[in-house]
N, C-alpha and C positions, 0 to 999 in steps of 0.2 A: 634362203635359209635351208640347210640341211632337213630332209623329211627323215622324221624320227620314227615314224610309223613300222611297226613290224611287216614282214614279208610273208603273204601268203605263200608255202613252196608244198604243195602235196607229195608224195612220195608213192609213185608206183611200182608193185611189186608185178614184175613185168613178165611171168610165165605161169602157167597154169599147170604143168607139168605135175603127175603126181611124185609124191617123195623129194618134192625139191627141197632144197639146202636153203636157198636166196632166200627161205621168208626170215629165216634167221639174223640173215643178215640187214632185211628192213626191218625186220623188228628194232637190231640194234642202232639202226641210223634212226628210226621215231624217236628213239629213246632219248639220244644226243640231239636233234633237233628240236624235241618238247622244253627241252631245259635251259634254252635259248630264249632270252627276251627280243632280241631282233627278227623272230619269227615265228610263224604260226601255221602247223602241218594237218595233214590228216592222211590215215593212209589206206591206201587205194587198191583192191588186190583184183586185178588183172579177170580171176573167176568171174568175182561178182558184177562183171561189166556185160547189160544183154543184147553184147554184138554179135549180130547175123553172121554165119559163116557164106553166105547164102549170096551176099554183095559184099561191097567194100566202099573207102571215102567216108563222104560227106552222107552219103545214101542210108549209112547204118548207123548215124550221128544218136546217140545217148542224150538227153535233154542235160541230164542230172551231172554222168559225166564232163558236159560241155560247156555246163555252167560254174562246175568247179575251175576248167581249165581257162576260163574267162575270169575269175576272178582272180588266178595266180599269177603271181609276180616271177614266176620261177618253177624248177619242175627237176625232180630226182627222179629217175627212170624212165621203162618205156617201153613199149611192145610194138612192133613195125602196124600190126592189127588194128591197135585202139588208137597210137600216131595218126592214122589216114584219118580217124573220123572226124577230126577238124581240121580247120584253116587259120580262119582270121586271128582264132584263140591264141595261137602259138607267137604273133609276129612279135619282133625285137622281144622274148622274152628269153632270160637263161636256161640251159637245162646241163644238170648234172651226171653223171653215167657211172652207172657204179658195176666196174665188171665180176661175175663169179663163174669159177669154174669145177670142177671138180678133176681137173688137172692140172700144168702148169702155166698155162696161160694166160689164167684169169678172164678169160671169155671176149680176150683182145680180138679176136678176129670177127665176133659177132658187131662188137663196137666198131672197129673201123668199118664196117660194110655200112653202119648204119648214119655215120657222119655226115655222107650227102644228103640225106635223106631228112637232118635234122636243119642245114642249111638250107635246101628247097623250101623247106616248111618255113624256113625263117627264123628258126629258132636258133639262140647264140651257145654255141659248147666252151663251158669254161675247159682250162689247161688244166686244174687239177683231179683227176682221177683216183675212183678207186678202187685196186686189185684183188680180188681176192681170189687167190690159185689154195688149187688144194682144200678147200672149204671144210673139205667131212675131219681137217686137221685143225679146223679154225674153232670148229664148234665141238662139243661133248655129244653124246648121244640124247640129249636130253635137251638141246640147243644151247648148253650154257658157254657162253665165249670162254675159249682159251685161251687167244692172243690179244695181251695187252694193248700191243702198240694198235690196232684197231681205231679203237675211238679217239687215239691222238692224231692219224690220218683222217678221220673224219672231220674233224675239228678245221684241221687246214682245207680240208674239199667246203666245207660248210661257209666257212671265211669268205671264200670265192666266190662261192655262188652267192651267198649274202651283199657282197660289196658291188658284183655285176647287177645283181637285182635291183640295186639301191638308184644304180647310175642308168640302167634301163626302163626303171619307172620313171625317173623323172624325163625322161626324151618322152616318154610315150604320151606323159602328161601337156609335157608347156614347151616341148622342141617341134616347131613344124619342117616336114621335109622341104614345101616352096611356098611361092603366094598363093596357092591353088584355093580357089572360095570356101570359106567351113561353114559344114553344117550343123545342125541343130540334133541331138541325143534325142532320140523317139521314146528314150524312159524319162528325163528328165529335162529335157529340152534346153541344157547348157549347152555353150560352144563346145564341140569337141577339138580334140587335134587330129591334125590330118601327119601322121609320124611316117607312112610307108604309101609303099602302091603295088599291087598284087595281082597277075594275070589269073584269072576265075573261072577253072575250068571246069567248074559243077553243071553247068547246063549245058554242057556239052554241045558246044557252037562253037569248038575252033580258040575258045576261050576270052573273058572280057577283062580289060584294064578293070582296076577297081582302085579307091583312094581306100585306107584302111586308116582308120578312126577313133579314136579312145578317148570317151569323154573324161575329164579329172575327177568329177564331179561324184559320180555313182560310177566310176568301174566299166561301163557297155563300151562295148567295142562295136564295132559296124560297117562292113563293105559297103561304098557309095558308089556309082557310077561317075567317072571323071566329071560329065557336067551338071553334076550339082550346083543350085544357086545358092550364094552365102547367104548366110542367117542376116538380118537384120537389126 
């Protein structure tokens, strides 16, 4: 049966930069995504995240941040910075990329640089994107949108990620990758699914195979060591 459940997708406002344009433009994607019964946002701004400049990884991991990105089904934006602080959170999940630029561009060359980087992670980029060149022509002095067609492009990016989401939770839920033994959820102690397998280069030993895990149950995810013995 079709899972009717709404979509966790947070929406990061992905630069800290002062005088930016782009919160304008996440404002206006909350706006269209709050009004959406197929999902449920919150949004995220880049500032208020208290990542060390100091390290990087898994090492300057946000609890709060990390627990959000565990529970999303899906993901609009992104900062290469706060990207590295997780792993497991990311796997088979969608993420959306909304370019801005204050040129003609639309901020395409910072996206393409960052497409490998969202595929390592594991994370799936849908095809539909959104431009926005020229921004300080998009919005008023006061952030008020100018251009209409805006939120009818969102609507179609929205669509997408909505529909990959749909069809990526349920693999993560009840599609296992092989016969490999499942384990037991340390918050709930359901079987989980064993959906991926992830080289785990946090402890820094040349890196370890890991089965990656996601209980149906309560949402936790969790890196196991290949030989893990099956639940009983």
């Amino acid at each position: 049966m079709h899972d009717t459940r709404p979509l966790a997708i947070p929406i990061i406002l992905g630069t800290p930069r002062q005088g930016r344009l782009s919160e304008h433009v996440a404002r206006v994607i909350v706006e269209q995504a709050s009004a959406r019964d197929d999902m449920r946002t919150e949004h995220i701004d880049v500032r208020d995240l208290p990542l060390s400049s100091m390290d990087a990884g898994e090492q300057i991991k946000d609890k709060q941040f990390s627990d959000t990105i565990m529970r999303a089904d899906g993901l609009i934006g992104m900062l290469k910075h706060a990207l590295n602080s997780n792993l497991k959170e990311y796997i088979h999940k969608p993420v959306g990329l909304c370019r801005v630029s204050a040129g003609g561009f639309g901020g395409t060359r910072v996206v393409e640089s960052l497409l490998p980087v969202m595929r390592e992670l594991g994370l799936a980029t849908i095809f539909w994107d959104v431009n926005v060149s020229s921004v300080g022509k998009v919005f008023d002095a006061g952030g008020g949108l100018l251009d209409e067609a805006l939120p009818r492009r969102l609507k179609k990016f929205l669509d997408e990620l909505v529909w990959l989401g749909r069809v990526l939770r349920a693999g993560r839920d009840d599609v296992s990758l092989n016969d490999a033994p499942t384990v037991a959820c340390s918050m709930c102690a359901a079987a989980m699914n064993h959906h991926a397998e992830k080289i785990d280069y946090s402890a820094g030993n040349g890196g370890t195979l890991q089965q990656v895990n996601q209980c149906p149950r309560c949402g936790n995810i969790e890196l196991r060591p290949m030989v893990e013995a099956a639940v009983s």
